[in-house]
N, C-alpha and C positions, 0 to 999 in steps of 0.2 A: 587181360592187360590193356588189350587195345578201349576198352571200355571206360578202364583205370585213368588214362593217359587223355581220354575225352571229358573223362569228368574235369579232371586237375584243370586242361585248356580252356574250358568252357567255367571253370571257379574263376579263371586268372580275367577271360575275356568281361563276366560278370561286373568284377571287383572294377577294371579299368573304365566300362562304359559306367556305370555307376557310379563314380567315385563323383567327388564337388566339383572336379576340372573338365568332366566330362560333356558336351557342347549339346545343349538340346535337340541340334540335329541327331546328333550318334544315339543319345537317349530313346528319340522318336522311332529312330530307326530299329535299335533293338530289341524295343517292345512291338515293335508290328512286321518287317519285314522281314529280322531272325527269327519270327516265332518260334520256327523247330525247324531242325537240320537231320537230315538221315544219313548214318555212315554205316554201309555194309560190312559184316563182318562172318565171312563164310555163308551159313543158310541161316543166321542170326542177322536180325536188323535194330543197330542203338538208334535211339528217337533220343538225340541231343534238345530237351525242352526248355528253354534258356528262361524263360520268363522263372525257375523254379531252383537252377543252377546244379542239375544232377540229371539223371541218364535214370531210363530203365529197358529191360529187355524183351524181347516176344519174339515168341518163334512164327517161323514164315506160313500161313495162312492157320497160325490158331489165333484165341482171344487170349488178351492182355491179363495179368498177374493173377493168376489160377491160385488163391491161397486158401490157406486153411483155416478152419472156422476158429473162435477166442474160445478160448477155456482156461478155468480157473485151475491152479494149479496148487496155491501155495493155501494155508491157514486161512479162514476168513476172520476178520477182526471187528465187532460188531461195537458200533459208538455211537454215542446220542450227542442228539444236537442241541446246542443250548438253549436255555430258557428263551432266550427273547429271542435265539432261530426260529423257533418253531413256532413263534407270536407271528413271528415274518412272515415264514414261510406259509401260515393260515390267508394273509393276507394276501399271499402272492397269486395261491392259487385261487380266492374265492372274491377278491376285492381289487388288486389292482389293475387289471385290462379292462376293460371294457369290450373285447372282441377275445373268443380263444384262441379264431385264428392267427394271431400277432404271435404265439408263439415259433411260429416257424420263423417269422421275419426275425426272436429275437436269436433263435437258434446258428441260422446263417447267420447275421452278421457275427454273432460271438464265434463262429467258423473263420469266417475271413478275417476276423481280429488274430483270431490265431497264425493263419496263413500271414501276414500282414509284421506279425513278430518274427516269424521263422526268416522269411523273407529280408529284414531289416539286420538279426541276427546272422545269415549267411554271409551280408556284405562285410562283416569283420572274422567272418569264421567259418572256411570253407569245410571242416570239417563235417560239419553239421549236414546230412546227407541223408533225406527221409528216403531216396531211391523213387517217390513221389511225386508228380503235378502238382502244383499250388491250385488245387482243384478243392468242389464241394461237393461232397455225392449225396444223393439220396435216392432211399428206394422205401417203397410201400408195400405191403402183402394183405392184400382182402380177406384173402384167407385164414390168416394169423395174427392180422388184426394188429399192425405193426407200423410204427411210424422211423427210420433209421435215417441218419446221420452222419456223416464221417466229413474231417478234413484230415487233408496230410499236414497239418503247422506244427507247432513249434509242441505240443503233447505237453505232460505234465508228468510229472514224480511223483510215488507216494506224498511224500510232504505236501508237495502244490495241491495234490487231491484234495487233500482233508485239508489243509486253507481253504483253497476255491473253493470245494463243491459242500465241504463241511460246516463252514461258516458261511452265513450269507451276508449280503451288503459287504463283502470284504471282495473290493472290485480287483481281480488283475490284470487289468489295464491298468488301472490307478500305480497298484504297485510297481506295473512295469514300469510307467511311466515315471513314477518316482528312480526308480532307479538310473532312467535316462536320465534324467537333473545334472548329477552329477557330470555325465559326457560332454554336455551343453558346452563347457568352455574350451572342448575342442578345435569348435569353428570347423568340424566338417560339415555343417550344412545339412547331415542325414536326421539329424536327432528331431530337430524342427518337422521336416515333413510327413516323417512316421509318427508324430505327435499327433498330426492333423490328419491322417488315416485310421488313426485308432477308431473304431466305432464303439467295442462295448465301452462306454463309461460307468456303470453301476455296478455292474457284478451281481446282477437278479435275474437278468433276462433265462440262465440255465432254468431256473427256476419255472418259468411260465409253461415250462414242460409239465408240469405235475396239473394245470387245470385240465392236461386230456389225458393226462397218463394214470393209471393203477399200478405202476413199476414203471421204473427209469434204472436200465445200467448206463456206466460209458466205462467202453474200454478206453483206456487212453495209455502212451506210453511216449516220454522226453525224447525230443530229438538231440537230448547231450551222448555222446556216444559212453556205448555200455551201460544205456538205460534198459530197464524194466519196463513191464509191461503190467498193468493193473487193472484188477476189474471191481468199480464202484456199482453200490444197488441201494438204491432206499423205495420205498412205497410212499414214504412222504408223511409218513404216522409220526416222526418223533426220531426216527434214527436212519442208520447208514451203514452199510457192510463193506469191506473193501476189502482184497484179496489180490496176489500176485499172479497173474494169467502170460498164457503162451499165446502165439501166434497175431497177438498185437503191432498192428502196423503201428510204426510214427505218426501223432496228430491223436485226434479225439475223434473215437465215435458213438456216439448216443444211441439206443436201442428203445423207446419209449412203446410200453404192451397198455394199447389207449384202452380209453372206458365202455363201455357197453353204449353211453350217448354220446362219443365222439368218434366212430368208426367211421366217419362219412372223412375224415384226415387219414384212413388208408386208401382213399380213394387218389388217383392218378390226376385225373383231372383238376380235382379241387387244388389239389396239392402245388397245382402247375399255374392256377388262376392267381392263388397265394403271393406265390414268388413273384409273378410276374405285378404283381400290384404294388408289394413291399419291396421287392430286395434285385428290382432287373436291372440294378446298375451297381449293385456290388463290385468291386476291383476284379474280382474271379470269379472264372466258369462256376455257375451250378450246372449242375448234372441231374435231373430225376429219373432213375430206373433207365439208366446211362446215353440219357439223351439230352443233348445241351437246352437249357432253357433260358436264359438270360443273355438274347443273342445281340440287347439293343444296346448299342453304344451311347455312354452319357455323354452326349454332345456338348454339354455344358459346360466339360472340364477342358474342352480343347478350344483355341485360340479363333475368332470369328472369321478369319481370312483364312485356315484350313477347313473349313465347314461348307462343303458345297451347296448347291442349291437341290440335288435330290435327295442329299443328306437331312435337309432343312425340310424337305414335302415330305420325307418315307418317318420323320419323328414327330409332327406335328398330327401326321396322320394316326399316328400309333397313341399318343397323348389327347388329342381330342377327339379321337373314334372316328374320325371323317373319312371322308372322300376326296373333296377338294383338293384344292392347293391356296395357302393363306396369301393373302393379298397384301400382307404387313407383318414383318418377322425385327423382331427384335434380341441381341447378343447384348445382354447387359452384364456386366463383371464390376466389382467394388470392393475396398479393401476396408474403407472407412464412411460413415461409421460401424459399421459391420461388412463381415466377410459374407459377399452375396457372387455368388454365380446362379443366373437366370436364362433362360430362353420362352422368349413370349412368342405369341402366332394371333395374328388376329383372323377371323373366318372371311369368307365371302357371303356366308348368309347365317343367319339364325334363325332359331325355332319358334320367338315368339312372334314373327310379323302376323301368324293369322290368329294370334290369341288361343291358339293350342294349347301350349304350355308354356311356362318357366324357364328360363335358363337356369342350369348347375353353376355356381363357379365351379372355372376351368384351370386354375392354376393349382398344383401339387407343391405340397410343401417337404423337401426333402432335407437331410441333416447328416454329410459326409456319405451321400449316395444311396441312404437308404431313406426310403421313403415314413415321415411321421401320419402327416394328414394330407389322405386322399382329397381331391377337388377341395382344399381348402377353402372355409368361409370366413377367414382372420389374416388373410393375405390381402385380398384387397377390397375395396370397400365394394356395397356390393352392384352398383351401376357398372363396376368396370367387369362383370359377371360373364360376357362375351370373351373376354381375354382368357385364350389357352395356354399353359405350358408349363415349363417347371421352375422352382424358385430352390435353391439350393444353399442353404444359411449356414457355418459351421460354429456360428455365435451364438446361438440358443441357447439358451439353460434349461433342460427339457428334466422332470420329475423322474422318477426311479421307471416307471412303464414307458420311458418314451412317448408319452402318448400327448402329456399336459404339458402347455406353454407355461414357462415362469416367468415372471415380474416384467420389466418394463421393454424387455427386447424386443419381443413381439410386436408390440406397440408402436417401436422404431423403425422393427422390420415393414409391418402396413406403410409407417410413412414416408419411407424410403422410397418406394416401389408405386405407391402410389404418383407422387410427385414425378419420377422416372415416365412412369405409362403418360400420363399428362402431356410433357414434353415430348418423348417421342413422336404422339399423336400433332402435336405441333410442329415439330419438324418433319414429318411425313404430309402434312396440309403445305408447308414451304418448299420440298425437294420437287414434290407432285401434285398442284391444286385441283388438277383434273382427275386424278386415282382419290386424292381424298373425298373429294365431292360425291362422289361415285361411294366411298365408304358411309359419308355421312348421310347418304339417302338410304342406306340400310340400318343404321347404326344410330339415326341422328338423335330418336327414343330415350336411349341409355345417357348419350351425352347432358339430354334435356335434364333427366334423373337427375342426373348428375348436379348439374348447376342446382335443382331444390335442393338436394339432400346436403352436400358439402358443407364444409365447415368457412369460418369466414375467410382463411386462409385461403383456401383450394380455392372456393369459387371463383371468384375474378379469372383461374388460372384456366378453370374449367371453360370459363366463360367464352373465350380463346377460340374454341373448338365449334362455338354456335357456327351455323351457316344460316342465313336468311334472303330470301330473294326480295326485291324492294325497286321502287316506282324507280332508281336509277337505274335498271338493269331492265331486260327484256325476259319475259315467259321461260324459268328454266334456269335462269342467270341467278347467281347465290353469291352472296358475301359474307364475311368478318364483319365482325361488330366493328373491328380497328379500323376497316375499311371506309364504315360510314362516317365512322369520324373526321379521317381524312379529308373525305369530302365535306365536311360540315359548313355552313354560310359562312361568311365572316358577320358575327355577332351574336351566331345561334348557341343556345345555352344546352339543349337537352336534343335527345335522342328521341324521335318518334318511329311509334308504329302502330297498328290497326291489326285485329285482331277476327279474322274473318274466313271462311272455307274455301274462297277461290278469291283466283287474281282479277277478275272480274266486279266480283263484288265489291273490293277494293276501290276499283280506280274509277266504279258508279257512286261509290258512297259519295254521301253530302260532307261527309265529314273531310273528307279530302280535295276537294273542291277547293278548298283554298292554299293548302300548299304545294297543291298542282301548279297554281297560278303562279305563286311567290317564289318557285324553283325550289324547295325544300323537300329535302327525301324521306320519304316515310318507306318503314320496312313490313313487311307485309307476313304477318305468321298466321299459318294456314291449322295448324293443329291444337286441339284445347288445350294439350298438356303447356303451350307454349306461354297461354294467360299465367301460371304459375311460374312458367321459367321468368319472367321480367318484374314478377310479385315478389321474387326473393329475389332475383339480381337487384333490381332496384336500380343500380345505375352502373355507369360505365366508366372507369377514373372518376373526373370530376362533373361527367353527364349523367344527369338524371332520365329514367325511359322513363316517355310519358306517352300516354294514348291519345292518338289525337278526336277522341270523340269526350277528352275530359274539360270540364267548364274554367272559363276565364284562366288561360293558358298564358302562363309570362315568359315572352321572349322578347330579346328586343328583334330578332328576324322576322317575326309575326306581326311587328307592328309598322312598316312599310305600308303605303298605302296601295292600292290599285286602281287605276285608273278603268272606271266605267264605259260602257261600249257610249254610254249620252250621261251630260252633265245632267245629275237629277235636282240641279236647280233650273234648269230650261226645260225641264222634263214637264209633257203636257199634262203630268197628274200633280204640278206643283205649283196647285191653286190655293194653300194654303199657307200659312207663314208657318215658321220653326215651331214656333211655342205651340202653334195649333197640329201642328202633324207629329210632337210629342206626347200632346195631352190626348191624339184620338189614339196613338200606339197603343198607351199604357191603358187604355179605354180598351182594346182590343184585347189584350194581354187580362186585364180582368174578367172581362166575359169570357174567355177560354177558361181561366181557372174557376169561373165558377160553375160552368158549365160541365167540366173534367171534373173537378170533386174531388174526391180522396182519392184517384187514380196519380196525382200530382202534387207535390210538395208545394212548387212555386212554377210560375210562368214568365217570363220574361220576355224581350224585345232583345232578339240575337242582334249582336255586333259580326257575327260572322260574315262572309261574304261568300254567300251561297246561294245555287238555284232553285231549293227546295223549298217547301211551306213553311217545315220542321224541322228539330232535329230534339231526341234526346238527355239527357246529361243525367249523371251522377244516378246511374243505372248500376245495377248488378250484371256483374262477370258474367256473360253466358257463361263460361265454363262452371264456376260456381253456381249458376242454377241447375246446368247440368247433374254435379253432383251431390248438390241437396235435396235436386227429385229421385234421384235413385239413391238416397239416404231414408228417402221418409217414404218412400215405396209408391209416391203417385206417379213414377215413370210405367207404372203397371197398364195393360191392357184396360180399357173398362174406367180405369180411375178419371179423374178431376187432376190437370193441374194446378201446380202450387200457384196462388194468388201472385199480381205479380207486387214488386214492391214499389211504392210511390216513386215517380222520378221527377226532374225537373225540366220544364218544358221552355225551348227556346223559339218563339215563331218569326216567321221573317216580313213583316208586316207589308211589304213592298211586294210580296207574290202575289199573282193575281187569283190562286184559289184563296188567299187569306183575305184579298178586298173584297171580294164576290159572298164569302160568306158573313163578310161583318154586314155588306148593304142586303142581304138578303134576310137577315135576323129577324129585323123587325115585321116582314111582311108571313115568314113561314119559318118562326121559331121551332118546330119540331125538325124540319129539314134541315135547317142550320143545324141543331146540334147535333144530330145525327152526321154531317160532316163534319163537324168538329171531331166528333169521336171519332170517325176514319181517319183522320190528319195524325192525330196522336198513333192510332195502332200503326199507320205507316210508318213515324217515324221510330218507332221499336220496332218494327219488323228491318227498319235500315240500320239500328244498333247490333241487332241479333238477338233479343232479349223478347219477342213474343212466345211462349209455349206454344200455342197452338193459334194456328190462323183458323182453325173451322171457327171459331168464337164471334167472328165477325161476317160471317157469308152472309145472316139473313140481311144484317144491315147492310151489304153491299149491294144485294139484289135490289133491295128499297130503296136505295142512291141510284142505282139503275134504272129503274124505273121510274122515278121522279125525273129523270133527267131527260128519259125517252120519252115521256108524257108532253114533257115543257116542249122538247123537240120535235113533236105529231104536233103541239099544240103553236107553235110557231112558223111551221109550214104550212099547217090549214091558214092563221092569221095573213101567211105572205099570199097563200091562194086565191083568198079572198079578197084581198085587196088588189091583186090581177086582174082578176073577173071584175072588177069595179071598173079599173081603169079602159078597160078592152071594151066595156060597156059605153061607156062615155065617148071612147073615140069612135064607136057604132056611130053613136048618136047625132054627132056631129055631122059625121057625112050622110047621114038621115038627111 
């Protein structure tokens, strides 16, 4: 009685916290903190389990509900399946997964679908009383070779048998949920939500049983009272036996006798790797071989201000297999254009900085909590590959195996989330410039990805995210591309930068030499892959990136003059008039090109204002020679490298190694050219665009040497002419 009396109070308490007017505190409350209530009674203890809305009993130090095995009792009645079932059902077991294992994933969830009805159907009908948990059990036998099943839900009827398990693609969900329609204009509010819990939508998933089974029964028997209890059996040949059985709990349980090559699914372990892949955040406990497995709470369905922070480490941990603790966590929730609950983590390190390996994508695609595609690779594109966590979509249109995305959702779902990751990653650079900085020197790789790969859309967005260090900043110091904007001249049209391995070589280069002088900020990118990030940005709004080692540069910021340390018309080498010290330039300029040869395109007389001899232009990409020698295989040991390709030569005629070798030509033309040619290889080895410097040792030693010769040969000269003078002043006082 006293049992009687806790059921009735605990239907009544169900009914009230459930009902539409019920306050999502009370809600919260008693699905977590009534879990179960114990009321003594004698040497009898009732375990009130509220989540289920019924009672059951156990005596004091035995194990819970000691029943009796199912057995057939009644006529068995033996029926074939229809034509185009059994077209199906060929297909079901030999064509449609792709994995066998997904059978368990489709088993549970058609479990908790059931639980899920019964549940839905208690809150108008206290009646309905399986004496059961809203639990999933399974157990396995190595011995027996056995894969087993059971939920306590909502069971089935003769009738419902042989619809559901007799016809296939005849989904009851569907049904059920048609029959829900009709409710809808209650405005209790219930009909909607149990809508969006339903997980089986097809009505095949029973089916994916027969790719490991050689026999499938299911007891099953209605939780309508004064139900039957029944027991179903096919082999999957063509027909189906059904028969009236005792000892039938409430709910469905499946008995599956596997095949000789899938006995590795009575294994425990496998079984438990399964669940926990596909189905660990189903609404209800599973149970395997009566130990809970599915202990991780889907985080994702609860509110981002109830989510603590060890809640946030102990799942991200569990989702990206780590250690750590993520350095960037994101609660994203949306209802439009699609219904998305997501939880993202970003790492503190990853696995490809030493060129190891590849990263997986890390993000799970799940679909009303049950998991479709592992570490999905159609969730986000794939630079954003470091992003862990799970994405939870209940807008899919997903094929009869759950397996295959349909039409164009998917498509919206990537762009959704994409866009999302984007920005967040821009408002965590905003909230914390100093933790982002620190991300994007682990991370900054993928970003760069990013920017080539993206669409014309995303880019600019991606773009955002660069960090660059640059001659306004000190060793270390990084900015926004937005940033150099801001700071841009008044007048200046594009964005510069230089493109070199250290900040050193940078602020030596010739190339920069001049808008060092004129206050102009060049950004300094230290990594190859970066030549191609500014290859495909191309510009910045309405800035164009431009290299500042590229030829006859139009700015109006660059065309300011500078003012000379001496007016180089009082200058002591300006003994000739204009027209004469142009006509010897371009004198000078030709004799380097013909002396250079097919190594150069054209030569000219720089306008630049620089202290070198040379410089460069309209060279190829170090990075792009980079990888068109490890394209054509001359980065090999032993090889040649690739020729390089003619460039164009700018010299500064006003240097004194370009005056010394133009008056030296005529007297010792092989030593001239010969420093011609080192002028040119210097100035490609200042571009970055020499392969290989041994190519020019010997002629350096022979410039060496000419030079220390002249050098012995002009200190004996000065010798000599000592001992003259010394001689002389002897003489005198002789």
């Amino acid at each position: 009685m006293l049992r009687s009396l806790a059921r009735t109070a605990l239907a009544a308490r169900s009914r009230s916290i459930n009902s539409a007017s019920a306050t999502p505190v009370a809600k919260a409350y008693y699905s977590t903190a009534l879990r179960s209530t114990v009321i003594p009674v004698g040497r009898k203890t009732t375990h009130l389990v509220h989540n289920s809305i019924r009672s059951f009993v156990t005596e004091t130090g035995s194990s819970a509900d000691q029943e009796q095995e199912e057995k057939v009792i009644g006529e068995s009645k033996k029926k074939t399946f229809q034509a185009e079932t059994r077209k199906l059902l060929d297909i079901v077991t030999h064509s449609l997964y792709s994995e066998k294992e997904v059978f368990v994933r489709e088993l549970v969830s058609n479990a908790s679908d059931a639980l899920e009805k019964l549940r839905h159907t208690q809150l108008t009908d206290a009646s309905l009383d399986t004496g059961k948990p809203l639990e999933i059990h399974i157990s396995v036998d190595e011995a027996k070779g056995t894969f087993t099943i059971q939920d306590f839900g909502i069971g089935m009827t003769e009738e419902e048998a042989i619809s559901n398990l007799g016809t296939i693609a005849r989904s009851g969900s569907k049904a059920f949920l048609e029959n829900l329609k009709a409710e809808e204009t209650t405005g209790s509010g219930v009909v909607g939500s149990t809508k969006e819990k339903i997980i089986g939508q097809f009505g095949v998933g029973f089916y994916s049983a027969f790719m490991v089974g050689s026999e499938i029964k299911v007891y099953t028997r209605s939780a309508k009272p004064g139900s039957k209890g029944y027991c179903w059996t096919s082999d999957g040949s063509g027909s189906y036996e059904i028969a009236e059985a005792e000892n039938v709990a409430v709910g469905t349980k499946i008995v599956i006798t596997l095949r000789e090559d899938c006995k590795e699914y009575a294994k425990e372990d496998r079984i438990e790797k399964i669940i926990k892949k596909y189905s660990n955040f189903v609404d209800y406990p599973v149970h395997l071989n009566n130990k809970k497995i599915n202990a991780v709470q889907p985080l994702w369905t609860k509110d981002k201000n109830e989510i603590s922070e060890q809640e946030h480490i102990e799942f991200y941990r569990y989702v990206a297999g780590a250690w750590d603790n993520p350095q960037f966590k994101l609660v994203y929730k949306t209802d439009s254009p699609l219904a998305i609950s997501s939880l993202l983590y970003i790492p503190q390190r990853h696995m490809e900085i030493l060129g190891m390996q590849r990263e997986e994508p890390g993000v799970s695609l799940y679909s009303r909590k049950v998991m479709i595609q592992a570490k999905s690779k159609a969730l986000l594109p794939e630079w954003l590959r470091f992003v862990k966590g799970v994405v939870d979509c209940e807008d899919l249109p997903l094929n009869v195996s759950r397996e295959l995305l349909q039409d164009q959702s998917l498509s919206k779902l990537r762009q959704v989330l994409t866009g999302r990751v984007i920005k967040w990653l821009e408002n965590e650079s905003k909230a914390d410039p100093k933790a982002y900085n620190h991300f994007f020197e682990e991370f900054g790789n993928f970003i760069k990805e990013g920017v080539c790969t993206e669409n014309e859309n995303n880019r600019p967005n991606v773009a955002k995210l660069l960090r660059y260090e640059s001659s306004a900043g000190s060793s270390g110091e990084v900015f926004s591309l937005k940033e150099y904007v801001d700071r841009m001249k008044e007048g200046q049209e594009n964005i510069y930068y230089t493109c070199v391995p250290k900040r050193k070589f940078a602020e030596e280069s010739p190339y920069f030499e001049e808008f060092k002088e004129k206050g102009i900020e060049v950004l300094f990118l230290y990594d190859t892959v970066d030549e191609f990030v500014v290859n495909n940005l191309r510009q910045v709004g309405q800035h164009k990136l431009v290299s500042i080692d590229a030829a006859d540069i139009q700015d109006a910021a660059l065309q300011k003059p500078i003012k000379d340390d001496a007016d180089s018309s009082k200058s002591e080498d300006n003994l000739l008039s204009k027209e004469e010290a142009k006509l010897e330039a371009e004198n000078i300029a030709d004799w380097f090109r013909q002396t250079l040869g097919m190594q150069v395109r054209k030569v000219e007389v720089s306008k630049r204002h620089m202290s070198h001899p040379a410089v460069v232009t309209e060279h190829d990409s170090p990075a792009v020679r980079k990888m068109m020698a490890m394209m054509s295989g001359a980065a090999k040991a032993g090889e040649a490298s690739m020729p390089p390709t003619p460039t164009s030569l700018e010299i500064n005629v006003n240097h004194p190694i370009i005056k010394k070798v133009w008056s030296v030509k005529s007297q010792d033309p092989e030593f001239a050219k010969q420093v011609a040619e080192q002028i040119y290889d210097n100035a490609l080895i200042a571009a970055g665009v020499l392969d290989d410097p041994r190519s020019m040792l010997k002629r350096l030693n022979r410039i060496m040497e000419a030079s220390l010769s002249a050098a012995d040969a002009s200190k004996s000269k000065d010798n000599v002419m000592q001992s003259k003078k010394i001689e002389v002043v002897e003489g005198e006082k002789v």
